[in-house]
C-alpha positions in Angstrom: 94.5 42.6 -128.2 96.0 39.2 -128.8 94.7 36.1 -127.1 96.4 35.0 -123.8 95.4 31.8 -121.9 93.7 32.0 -118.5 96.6 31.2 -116.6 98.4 34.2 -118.3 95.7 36.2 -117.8 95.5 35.2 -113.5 99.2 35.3 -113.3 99.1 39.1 -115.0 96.5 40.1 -112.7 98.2 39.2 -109.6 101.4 40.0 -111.1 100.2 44.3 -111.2 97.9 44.1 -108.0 101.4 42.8 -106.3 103.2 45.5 -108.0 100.5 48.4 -107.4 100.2 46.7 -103.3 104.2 47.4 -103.2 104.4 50.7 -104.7 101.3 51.7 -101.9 103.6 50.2 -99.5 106.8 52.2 -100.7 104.7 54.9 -101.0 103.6 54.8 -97.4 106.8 54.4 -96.0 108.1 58.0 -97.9 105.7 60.1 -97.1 106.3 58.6 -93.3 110.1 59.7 -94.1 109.2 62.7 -95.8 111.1 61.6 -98.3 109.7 62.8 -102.2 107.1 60.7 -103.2 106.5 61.5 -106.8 108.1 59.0 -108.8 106.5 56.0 -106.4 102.9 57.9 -107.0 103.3 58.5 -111.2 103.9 54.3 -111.0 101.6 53.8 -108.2 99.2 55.3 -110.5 100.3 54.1 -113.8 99.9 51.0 -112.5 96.3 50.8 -111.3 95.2 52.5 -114.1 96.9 49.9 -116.5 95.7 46.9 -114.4 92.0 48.8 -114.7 92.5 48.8 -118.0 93.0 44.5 -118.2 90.4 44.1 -116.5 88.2 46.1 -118.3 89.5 44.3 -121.4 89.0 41.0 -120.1 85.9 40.9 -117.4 84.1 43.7 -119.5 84.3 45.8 -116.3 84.0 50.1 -116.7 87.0 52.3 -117.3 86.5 55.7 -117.7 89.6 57.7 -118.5 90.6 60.3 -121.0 93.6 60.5 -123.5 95.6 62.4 -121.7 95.9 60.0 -118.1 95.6 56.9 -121.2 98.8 57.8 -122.6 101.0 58.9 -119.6 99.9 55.5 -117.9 101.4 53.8 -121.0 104.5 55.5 -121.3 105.4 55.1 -117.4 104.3 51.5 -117.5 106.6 51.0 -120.7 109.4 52.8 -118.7 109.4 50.3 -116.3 110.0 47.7 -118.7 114.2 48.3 -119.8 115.3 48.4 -115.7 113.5 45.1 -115.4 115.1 43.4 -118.2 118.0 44.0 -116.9 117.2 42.3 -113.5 116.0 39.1 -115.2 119.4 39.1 -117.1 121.4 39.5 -113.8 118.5 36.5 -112.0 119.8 33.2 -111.9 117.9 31.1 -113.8 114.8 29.3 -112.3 115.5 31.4 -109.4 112.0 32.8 -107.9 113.3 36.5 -108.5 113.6 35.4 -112.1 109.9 34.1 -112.5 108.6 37.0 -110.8 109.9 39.3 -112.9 109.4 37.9 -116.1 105.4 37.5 -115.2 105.9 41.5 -114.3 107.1 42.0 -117.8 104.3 40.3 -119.3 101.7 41.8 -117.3 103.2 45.3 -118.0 103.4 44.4 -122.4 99.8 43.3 -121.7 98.9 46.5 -119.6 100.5 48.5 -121.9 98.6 46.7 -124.9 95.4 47.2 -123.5 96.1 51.2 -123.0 97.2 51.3 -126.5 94.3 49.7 -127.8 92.0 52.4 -126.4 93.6 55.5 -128.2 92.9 53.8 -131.6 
């Protein structure tokens, strides 16, 4: 895995714990709706498993997954990726939405590095 600085590495952290803490709350509020709920829970999921896997990487903390659940969380958090592009071309720039989302599509490549790493 390539070498990121500290403050990329805090910023990434935070950037998927506030993604994963919104998807909960989305999550939450469907099933209160009774609306479907799978898309929100394959992210939901994809997400804590990828964020898991950074920290794993970085603080040498356990992850214990197999192939299979390694390589959907990859492909759903690399899914992500093209609809938020798009949101940070449509930002204004230096706007906060802007920075927000370009530290999400950092954190995801990174995530989605770190998954990769563990099927070679």
């Amino acid at each position: 895995m390539k070498t990121v600085s500290l403050e990329i590495l805090d910023l990434s952290i935070k950037s998927l714990e506030s993604t994963f803490n919104k998807l909960s709350n989305a999550y939450i509020s469907l099933t209160e709706k009774g609306s479907n709920t799978s898309l929100v829970q394959k992210r939901r999921n994809a997400v804590e498993i990828g964020l898991k896997s950074l920290k794993a990487t970085w603080y040498r903390d356990d992850f214990c997954y197999d192939e299979e659940i390694i390589l959907n969380a990859r492909d759903v958090l690399q899914s992500f990726i093209p609809s938020i592009e798009k949101q940070i071309a449509k930002a204004k720039e230096g706007s906060s939405q802007k920075t927000l989302n370009e530290r999400r599509i950092t954190a995801l490549k990174l995530a989605t590095e770190s998954l990769e790493n563990r099927l070679i």
